[in-house]
LUMRO-693901 format. One record per residue (C-alpha): residue number from 1; residue in three letters; z, y, x. Coordinates in nm, 4 decimals. Example, Ala and Ser with C-alpha at 12.3 -4.5 7.8 and 13.67 -1.06 7.14 Angstrom:
! LUMRO-693901
ATOM   zami   badren         up      north       east
ATOM      1      ALA     0.7800    -0.4500     1.2300
ATOM      2      SER     0.7140    -0.1060     1.3670
! end
This chain:
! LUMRO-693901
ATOM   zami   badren         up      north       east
ATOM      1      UNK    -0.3848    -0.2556    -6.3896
ATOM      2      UNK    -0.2025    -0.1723    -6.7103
ATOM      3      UNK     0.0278    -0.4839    -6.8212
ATOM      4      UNK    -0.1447    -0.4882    -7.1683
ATOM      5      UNK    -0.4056    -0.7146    -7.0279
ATOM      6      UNK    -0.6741    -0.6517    -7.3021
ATOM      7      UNK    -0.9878    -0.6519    -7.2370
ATOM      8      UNK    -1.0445    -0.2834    -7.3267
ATOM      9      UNK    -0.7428    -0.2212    -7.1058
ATOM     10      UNK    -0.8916    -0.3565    -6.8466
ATOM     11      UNK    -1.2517    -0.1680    -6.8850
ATOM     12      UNK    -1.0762     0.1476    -6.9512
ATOM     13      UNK    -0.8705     0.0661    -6.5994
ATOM     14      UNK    -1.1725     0.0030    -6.3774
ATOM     15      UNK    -1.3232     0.2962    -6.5009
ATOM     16      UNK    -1.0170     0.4990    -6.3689
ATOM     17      UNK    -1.0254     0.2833    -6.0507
ATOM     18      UNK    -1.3913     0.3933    -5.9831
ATOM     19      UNK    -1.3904     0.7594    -6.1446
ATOM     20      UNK    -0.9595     0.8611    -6.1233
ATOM     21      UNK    -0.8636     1.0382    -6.4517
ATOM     22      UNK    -1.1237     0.9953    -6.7538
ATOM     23      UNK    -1.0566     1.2970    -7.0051
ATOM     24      UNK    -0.8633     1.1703    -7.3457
ATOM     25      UNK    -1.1464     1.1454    -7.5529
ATOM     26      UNK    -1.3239     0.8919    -7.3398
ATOM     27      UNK    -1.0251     0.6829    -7.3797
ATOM     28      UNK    -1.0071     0.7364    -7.7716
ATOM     29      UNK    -1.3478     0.6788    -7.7505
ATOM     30      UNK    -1.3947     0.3557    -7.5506
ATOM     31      UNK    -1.0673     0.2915    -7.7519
ATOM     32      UNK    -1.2044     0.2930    -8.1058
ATOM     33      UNK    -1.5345     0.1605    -8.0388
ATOM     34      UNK    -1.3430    -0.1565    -7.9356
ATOM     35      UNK    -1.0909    -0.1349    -8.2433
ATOM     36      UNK    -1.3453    -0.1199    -8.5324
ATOM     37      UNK    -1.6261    -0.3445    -8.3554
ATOM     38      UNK    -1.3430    -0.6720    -8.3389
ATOM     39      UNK    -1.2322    -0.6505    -8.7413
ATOM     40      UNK    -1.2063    -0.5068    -9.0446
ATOM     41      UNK    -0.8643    -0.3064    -9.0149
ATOM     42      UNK    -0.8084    -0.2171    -9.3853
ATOM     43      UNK    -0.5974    -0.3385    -9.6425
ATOM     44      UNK    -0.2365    -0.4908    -9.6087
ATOM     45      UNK    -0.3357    -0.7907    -9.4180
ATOM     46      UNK    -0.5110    -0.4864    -9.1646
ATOM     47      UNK    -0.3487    -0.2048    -8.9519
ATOM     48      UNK    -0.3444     0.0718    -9.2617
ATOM     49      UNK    -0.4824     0.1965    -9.6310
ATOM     50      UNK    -0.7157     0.4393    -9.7631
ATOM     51      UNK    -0.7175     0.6062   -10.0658
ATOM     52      UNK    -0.9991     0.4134   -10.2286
ATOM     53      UNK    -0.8251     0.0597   -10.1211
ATOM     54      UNK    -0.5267     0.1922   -10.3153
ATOM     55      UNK    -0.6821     0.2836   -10.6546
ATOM     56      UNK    -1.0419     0.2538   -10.8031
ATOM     57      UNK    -0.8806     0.5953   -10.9582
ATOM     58      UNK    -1.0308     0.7721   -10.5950
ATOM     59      UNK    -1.3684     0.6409   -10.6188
ATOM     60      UNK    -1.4305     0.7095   -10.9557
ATOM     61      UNK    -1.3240     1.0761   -10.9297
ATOM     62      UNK    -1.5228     1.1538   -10.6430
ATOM     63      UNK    -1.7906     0.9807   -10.8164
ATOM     64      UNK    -1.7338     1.2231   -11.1240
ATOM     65      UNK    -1.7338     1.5055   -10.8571
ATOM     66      UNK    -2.0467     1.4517   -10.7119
ATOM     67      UNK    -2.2503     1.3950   -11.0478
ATOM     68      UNK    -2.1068     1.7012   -11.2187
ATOM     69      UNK    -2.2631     1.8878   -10.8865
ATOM     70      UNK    -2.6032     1.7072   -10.9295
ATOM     71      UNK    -2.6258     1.7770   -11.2868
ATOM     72      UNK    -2.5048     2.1373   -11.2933
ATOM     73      UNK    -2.7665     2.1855   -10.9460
ATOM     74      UNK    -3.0700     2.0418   -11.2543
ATOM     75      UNK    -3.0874     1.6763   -11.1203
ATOM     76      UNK    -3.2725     1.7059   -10.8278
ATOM     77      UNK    -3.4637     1.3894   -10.7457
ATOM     78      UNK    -3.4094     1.1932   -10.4070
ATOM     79      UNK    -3.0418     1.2925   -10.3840
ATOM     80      UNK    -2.9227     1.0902   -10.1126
ATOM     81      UNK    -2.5985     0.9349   -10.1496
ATOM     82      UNK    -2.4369     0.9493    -9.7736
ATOM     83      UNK    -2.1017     0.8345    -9.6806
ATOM     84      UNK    -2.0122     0.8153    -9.3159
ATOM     85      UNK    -1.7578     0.5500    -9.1968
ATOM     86      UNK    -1.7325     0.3592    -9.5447
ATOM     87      UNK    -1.5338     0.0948    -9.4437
ATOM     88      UNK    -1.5832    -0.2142    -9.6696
ATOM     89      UNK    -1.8038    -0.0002    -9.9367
ATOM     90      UNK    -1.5218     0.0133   -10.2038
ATOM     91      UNK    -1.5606     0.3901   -10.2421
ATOM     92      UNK    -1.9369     0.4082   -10.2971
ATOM     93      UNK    -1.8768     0.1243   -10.5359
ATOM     94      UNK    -1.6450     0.2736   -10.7484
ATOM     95      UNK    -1.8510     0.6056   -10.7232
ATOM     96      UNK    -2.1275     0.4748   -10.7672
ATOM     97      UNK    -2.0348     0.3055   -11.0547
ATOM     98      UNK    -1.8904     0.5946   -11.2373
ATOM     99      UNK    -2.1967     0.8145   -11.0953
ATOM    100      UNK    -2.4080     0.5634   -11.2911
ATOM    101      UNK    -2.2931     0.6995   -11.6677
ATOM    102      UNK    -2.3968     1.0124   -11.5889
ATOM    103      UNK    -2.8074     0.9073   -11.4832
ATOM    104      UNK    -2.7407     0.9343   -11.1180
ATOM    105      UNK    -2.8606     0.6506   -10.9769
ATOM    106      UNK    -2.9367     0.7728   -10.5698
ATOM    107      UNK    -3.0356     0.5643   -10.2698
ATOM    108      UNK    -2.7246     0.4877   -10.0747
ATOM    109      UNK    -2.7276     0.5608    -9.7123
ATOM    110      UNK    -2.4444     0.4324    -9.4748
ATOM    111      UNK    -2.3416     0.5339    -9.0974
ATOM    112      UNK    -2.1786     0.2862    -9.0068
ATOM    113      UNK    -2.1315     0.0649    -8.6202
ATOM    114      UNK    -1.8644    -0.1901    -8.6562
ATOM    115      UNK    -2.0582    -0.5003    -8.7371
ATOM    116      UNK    -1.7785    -0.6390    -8.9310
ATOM    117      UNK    -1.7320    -0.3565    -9.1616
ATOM    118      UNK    -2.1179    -0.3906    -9.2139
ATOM    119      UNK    -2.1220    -0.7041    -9.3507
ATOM    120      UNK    -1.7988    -0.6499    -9.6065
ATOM    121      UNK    -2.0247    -0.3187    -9.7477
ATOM    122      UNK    -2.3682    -0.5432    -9.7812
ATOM    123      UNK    -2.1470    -0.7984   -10.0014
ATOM    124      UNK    -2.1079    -0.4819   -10.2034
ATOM    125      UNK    -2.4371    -0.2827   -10.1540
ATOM    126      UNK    -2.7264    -0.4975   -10.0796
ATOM    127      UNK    -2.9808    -0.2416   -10.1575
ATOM    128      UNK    -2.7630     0.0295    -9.9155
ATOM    129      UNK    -2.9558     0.1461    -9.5833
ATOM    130      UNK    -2.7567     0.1711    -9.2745
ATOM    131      UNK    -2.7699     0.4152    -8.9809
ATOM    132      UNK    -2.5769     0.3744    -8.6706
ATOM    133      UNK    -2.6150     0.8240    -8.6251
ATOM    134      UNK    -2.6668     1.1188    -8.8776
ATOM    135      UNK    -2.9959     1.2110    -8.7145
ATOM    136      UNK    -3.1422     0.8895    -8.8538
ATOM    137      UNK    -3.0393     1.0101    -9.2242
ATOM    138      UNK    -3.3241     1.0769    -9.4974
ATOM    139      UNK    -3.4934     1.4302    -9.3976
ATOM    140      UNK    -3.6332     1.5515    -9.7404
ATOM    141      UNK    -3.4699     1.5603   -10.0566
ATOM    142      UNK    -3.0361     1.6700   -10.0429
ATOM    143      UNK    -2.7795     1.5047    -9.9104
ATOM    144      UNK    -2.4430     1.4562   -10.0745
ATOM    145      UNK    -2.2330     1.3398    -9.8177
ATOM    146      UNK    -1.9003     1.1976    -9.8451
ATOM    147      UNK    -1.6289     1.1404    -9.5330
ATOM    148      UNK    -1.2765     1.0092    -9.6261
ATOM    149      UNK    -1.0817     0.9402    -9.3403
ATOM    150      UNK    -1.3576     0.9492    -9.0609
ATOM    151      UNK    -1.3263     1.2797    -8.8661
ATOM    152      UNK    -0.9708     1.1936    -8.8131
ATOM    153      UNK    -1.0904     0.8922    -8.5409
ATOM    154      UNK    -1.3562     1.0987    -8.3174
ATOM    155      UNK    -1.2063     1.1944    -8.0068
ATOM    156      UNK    -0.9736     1.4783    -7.9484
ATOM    157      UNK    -0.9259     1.6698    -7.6312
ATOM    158      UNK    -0.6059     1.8231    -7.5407
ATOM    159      UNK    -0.4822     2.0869    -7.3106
ATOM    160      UNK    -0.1690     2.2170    -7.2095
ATOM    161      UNK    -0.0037     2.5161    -7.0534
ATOM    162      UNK     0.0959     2.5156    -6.6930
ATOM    163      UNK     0.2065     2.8227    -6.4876
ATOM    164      UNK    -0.0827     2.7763    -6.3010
ATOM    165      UNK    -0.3153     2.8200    -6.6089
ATOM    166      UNK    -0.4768     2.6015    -6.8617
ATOM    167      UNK    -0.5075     2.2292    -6.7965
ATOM    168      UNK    -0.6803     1.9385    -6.9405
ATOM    169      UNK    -0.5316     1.6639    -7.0064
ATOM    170      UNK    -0.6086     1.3366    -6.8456
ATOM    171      UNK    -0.5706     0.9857    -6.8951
ATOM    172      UNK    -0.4758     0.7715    -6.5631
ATOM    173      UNK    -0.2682     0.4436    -6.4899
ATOM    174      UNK     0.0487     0.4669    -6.3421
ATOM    175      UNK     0.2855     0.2269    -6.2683
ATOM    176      UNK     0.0749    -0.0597    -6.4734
ATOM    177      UNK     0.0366     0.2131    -6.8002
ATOM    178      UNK    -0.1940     0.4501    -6.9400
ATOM    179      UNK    -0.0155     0.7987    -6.8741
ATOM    180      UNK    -0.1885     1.1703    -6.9224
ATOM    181      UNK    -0.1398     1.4188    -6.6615
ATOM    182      UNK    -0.3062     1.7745    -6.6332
ATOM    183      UNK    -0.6358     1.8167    -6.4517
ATOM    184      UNK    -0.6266     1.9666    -6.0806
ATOM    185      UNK    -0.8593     2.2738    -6.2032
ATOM    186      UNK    -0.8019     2.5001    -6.4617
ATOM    187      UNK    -0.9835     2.4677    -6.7598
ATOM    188      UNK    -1.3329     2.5662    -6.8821
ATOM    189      UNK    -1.3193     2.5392    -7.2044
ATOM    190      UNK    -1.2960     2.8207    -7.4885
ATOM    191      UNK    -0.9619     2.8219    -7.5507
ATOM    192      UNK    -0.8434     2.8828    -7.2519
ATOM    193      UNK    -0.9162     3.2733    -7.3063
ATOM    194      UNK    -0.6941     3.2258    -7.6393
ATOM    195      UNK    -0.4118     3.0816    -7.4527
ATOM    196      UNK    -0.2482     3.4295    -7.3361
ATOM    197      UNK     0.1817     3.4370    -7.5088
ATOM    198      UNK     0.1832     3.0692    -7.5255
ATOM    199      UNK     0.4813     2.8511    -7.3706
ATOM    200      UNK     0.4503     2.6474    -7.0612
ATOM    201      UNK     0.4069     2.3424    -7.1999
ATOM    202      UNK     0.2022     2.4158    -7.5538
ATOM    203      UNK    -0.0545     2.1648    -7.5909
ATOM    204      UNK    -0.3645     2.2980    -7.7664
ATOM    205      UNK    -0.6203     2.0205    -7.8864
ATOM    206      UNK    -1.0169     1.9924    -7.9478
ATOM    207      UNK    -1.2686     1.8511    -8.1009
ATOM    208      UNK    -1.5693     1.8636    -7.9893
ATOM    209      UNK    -1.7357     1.5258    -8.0873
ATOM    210      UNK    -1.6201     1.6512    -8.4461
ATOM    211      UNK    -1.7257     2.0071    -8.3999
ATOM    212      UNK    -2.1076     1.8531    -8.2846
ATOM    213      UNK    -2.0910     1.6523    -8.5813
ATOM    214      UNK    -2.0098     1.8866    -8.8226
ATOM    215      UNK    -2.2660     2.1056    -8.7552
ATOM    216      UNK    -2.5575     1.8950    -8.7167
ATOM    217      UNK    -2.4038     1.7893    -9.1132
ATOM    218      UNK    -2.4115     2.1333    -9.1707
ATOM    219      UNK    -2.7767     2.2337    -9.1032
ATOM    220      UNK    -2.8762     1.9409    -9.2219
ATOM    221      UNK    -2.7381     2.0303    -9.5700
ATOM    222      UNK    -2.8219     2.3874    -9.5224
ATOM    223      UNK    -3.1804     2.2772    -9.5132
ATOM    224      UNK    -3.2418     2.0300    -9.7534
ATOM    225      UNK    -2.9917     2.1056    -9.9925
ATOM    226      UNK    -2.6729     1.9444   -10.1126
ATOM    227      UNK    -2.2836     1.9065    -9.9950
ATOM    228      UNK    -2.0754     1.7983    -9.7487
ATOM    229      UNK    -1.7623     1.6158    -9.8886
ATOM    230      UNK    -1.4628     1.5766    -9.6345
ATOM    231      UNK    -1.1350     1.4365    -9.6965
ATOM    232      UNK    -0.8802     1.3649    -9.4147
ATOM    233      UNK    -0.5486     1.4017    -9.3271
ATOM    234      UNK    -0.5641     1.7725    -9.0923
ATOM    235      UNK    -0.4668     2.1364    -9.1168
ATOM    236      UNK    -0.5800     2.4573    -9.2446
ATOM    237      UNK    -0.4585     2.7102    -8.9906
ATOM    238      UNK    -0.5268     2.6684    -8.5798
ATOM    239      UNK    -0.1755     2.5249    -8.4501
ATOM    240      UNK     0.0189     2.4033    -8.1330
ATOM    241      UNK     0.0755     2.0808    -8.0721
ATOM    242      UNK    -0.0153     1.6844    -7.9873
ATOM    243      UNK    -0.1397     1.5095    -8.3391
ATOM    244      UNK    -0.2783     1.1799    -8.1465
ATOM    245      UNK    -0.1523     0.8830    -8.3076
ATOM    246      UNK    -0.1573     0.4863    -8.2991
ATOM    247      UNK    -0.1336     0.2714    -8.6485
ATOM    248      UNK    -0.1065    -0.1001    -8.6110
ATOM    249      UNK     0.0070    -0.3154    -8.8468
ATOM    250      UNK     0.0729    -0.0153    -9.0797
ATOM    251      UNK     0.3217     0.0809    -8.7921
ATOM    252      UNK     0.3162     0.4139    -8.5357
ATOM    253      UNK     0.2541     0.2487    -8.2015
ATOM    254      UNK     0.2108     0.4569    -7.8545
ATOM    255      UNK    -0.1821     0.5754    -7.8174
ATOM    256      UNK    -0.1731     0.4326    -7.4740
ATOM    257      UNK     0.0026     0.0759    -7.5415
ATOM    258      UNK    -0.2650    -0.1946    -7.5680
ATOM    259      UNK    -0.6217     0.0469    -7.5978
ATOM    260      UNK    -0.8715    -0.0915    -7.8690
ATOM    261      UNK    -0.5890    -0.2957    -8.0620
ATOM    262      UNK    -0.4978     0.0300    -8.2683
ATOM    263      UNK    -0.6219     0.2808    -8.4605
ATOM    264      UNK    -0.6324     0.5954    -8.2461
ATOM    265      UNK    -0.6835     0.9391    -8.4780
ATOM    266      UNK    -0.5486     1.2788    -8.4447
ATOM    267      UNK    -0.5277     1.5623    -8.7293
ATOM    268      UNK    -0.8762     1.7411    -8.8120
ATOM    269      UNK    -0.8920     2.0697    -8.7532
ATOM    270      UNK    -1.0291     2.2016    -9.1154
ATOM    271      UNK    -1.0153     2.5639    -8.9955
ATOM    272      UNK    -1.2701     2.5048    -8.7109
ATOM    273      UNK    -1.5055     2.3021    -8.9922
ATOM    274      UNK    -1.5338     2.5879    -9.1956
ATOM    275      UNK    -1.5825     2.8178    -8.9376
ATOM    276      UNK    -1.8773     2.6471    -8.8182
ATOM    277      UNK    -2.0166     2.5349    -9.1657
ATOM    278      UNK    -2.0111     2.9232    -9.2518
ATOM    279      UNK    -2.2191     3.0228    -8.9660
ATOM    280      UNK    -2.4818     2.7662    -9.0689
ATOM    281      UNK    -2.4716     2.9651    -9.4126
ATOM    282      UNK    -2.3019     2.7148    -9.6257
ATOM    283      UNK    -2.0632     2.8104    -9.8831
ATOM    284      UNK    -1.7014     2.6676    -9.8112
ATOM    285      UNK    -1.4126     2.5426   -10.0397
ATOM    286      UNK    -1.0933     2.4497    -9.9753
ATOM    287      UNK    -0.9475     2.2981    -9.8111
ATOM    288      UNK    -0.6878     2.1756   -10.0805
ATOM    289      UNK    -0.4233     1.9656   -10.1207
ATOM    290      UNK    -0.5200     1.5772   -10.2312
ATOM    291      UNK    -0.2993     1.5751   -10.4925
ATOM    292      UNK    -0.4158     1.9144   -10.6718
ATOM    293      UNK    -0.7660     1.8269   -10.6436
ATOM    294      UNK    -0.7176     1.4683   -10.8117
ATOM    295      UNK    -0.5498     1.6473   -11.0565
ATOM    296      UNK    -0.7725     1.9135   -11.1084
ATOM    297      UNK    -1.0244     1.6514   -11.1387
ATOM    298      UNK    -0.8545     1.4252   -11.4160
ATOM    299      UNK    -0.6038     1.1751   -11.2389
ATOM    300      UNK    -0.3566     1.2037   -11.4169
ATOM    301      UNK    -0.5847     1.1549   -11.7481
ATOM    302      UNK    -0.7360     0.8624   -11.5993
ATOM    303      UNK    -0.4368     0.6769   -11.5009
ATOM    304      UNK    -0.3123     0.6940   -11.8700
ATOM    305      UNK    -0.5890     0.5675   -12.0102
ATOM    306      UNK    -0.5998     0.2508   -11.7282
ATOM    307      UNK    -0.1963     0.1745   -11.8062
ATOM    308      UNK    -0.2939     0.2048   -12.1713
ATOM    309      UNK    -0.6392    -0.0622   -12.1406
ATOM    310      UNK    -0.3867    -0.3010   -11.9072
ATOM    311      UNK    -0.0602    -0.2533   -11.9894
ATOM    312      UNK     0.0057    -0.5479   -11.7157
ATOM    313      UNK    -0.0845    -0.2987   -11.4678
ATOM    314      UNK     0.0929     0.0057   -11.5831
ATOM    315      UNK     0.3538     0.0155   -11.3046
ATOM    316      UNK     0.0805    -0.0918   -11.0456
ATOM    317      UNK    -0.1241     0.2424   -11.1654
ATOM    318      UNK     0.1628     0.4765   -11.1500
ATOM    319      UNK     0.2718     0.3290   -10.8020
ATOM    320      UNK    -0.1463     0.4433   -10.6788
ATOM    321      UNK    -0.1089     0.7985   -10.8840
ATOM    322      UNK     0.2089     0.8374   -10.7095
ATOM    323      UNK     0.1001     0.7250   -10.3728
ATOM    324      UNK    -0.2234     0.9198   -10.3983
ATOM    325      UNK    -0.1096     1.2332   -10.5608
ATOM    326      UNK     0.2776     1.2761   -10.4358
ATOM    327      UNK     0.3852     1.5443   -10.1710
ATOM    328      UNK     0.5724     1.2850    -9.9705
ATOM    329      UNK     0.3173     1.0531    -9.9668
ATOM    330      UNK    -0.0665     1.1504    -9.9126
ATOM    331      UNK    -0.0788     1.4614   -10.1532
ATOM    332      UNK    -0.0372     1.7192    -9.9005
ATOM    333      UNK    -0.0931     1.5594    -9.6068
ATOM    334      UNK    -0.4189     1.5124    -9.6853
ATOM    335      UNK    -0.6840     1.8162    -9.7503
ATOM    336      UNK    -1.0444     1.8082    -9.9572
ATOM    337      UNK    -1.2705     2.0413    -9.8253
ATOM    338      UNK    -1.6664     2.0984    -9.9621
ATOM    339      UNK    -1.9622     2.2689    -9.8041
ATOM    340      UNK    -2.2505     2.3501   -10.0309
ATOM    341      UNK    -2.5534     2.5118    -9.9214
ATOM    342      UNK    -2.5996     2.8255   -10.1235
ATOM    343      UNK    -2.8206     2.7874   -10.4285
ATOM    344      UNK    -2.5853     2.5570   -10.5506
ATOM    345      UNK    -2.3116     2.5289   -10.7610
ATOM    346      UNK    -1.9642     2.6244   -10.6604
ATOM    347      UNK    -1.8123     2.2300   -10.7419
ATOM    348      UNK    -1.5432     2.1952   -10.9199
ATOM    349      UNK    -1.1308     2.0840   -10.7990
ATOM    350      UNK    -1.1117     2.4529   -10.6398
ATOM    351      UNK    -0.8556     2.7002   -10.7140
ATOM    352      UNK    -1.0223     3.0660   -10.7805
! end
């Protein structure tokens, strides 16, 4: 038994006890599920930030983004607002809001399961409906669908190279702590025919819970119409590599130290999105960079005008454009990528 003594340690170790080694994304998964159903994890009292906790600035931008779309597309009635993972609402609110001046008013859809999270976005949006999957989402009208930060938590798997072949990686207890250690067969999955010229030792990872998702997004959209908005931390080219990570208390921690106490996400693979959003016959763009795409869409215009309205708040403003927008801070780690189905507009905060 691992020496964490949680209780999702201790689910996660009879489950080894009665199976031996569970692939890594059933421990991110039982993981997570645990994390976000005991608390709200956001803010500085939490484990980390978002972008929209940081700065109305995000919000209202992406709520600019979305209403240009919808008016440009003719104002199509019944043009669901969807945000998956919305964390205590503050995003939709500020978008929302700022969606408002322009006459779009939609019904606000949330997928959401942590129970705690739920209750800090009804405070917020009383009128919202939740959905604990994306099948249960509106299916008439378009869907403009927002993610920030949410693909980055669905579970990963990784392989690695052995001489013996390609291995998946497993998750087992040894001496009292979560360890991985490569699977006894070689693996099935795709990759492994891609794996030819690598190093003993590369690790290659998946996603197949986000791949799934992605695509039933994707024909949703492509048949009723609308956009998928994604904006996560990730990478534009396939690489090599483990991205699995551990936040807690706005601190790296080891993935397998204490299960369900952390926040357990690994890079998003923006390359594979696009891929599969193109062979649903969506239109792609991006990814880009955070930082150019708030800047292509106004931030630095906006934050002026706040620092000018408060002057109180002018060093608090530039400390959220800078945090938001600067290369060594979220700027490029994070990418904005769109999928529109094709009769509409290409959006706007796109290079070319």
């Amino acid at each position: 038994m691992p020496e964490s003594g949680s209780a999702t340690a201790q689910i996660l170790a009879e489950k080894i006890g009665r199976e031996g080694p569970i692939a890594l994304s059933d421990y991110m998964g039982i993981a997570n599920a645990a994390y976000y159903s005991a608390k709200d994890p956001l803010g500085e009292q939490g484990d980390f930030v978002t972008a929209p906790e940081i700065s109305q600035m995000f919000g209202e931008l992406v709520g600019i983004w979305l209403s240009d779309l919808w008016l440009r597309k003719g104002r199509p009635h019944h043009a669901h607002y969807v945000e998956l993972g919305p964390g205590r609402g503050t995003l939709a609110s500020d978008a929302l809001r700022t969606m408002t001046r322009f006459g779009y008013e939609p019904d606000i859809h949330f997928v959401e399961t942590s129970a705690a999270l739920k209750a800090k976005q009804a405070a917020l949006h009383p009128g919202a409906t939740w959905h604990a999957t994306v099948e249960n989402l509106p299916d008439s009208g378009p869907l403009m669908i927002v993610a920030n930060e949410f693909f980055d938590a669905l579970p990963i798997e990784q392989f690695i190279v052995t001489p013996q072949g390609l291995r998946r990686l497993m998750v087992t207890c040894e001496a009292g702590s979560f360890v991985t250690v490569p699977e006894d067969r070689e693996a099935e999955d795709p990759i492994s025919r891609a794996t030819g010229g690598f190093p003993i030792g590369t690790i290659l990872e998946t996603s197949p819970a986000s791949a799934a998702l992605w695509e039933r997004l994707s024909g949703r959209v492509a048949k009723q119409g609308g956009v998928i908005l994604i904006i996560d931390y990730g990478y534009d080219r396939p690489g090599t590599g483990s991205t699995l990570q551990a936040v807690k208390n706005h601190m790296p921690v080891n993935p397998f130290d204490s299960p369900g106490s952390a926040d357990l996400t690994a890079h998003v693979n923006f390359h594979s999105l696009a891929n599969i959003a193109r062979s649903r016959l969506l239109s792609v763009h991006g990814p880009a960079e955070q930082g150019q795409w708030l800047k292509t869409m106004g931030i630095d215009q906006r934050a002026a005008k706040l620092a000018l309205a408060s002057p109180e708040k002018a060093d608090a403003v530039r400390a959220a454009h800078h945090r938001l927008t600067n290369a060594e801070e979220m700027g490029s780690l994070f990418r904005v990528m769109a999928a529109t189905s094709l009769e509409w507009p290409k959006p706007e905060g796109y290079p070319g």
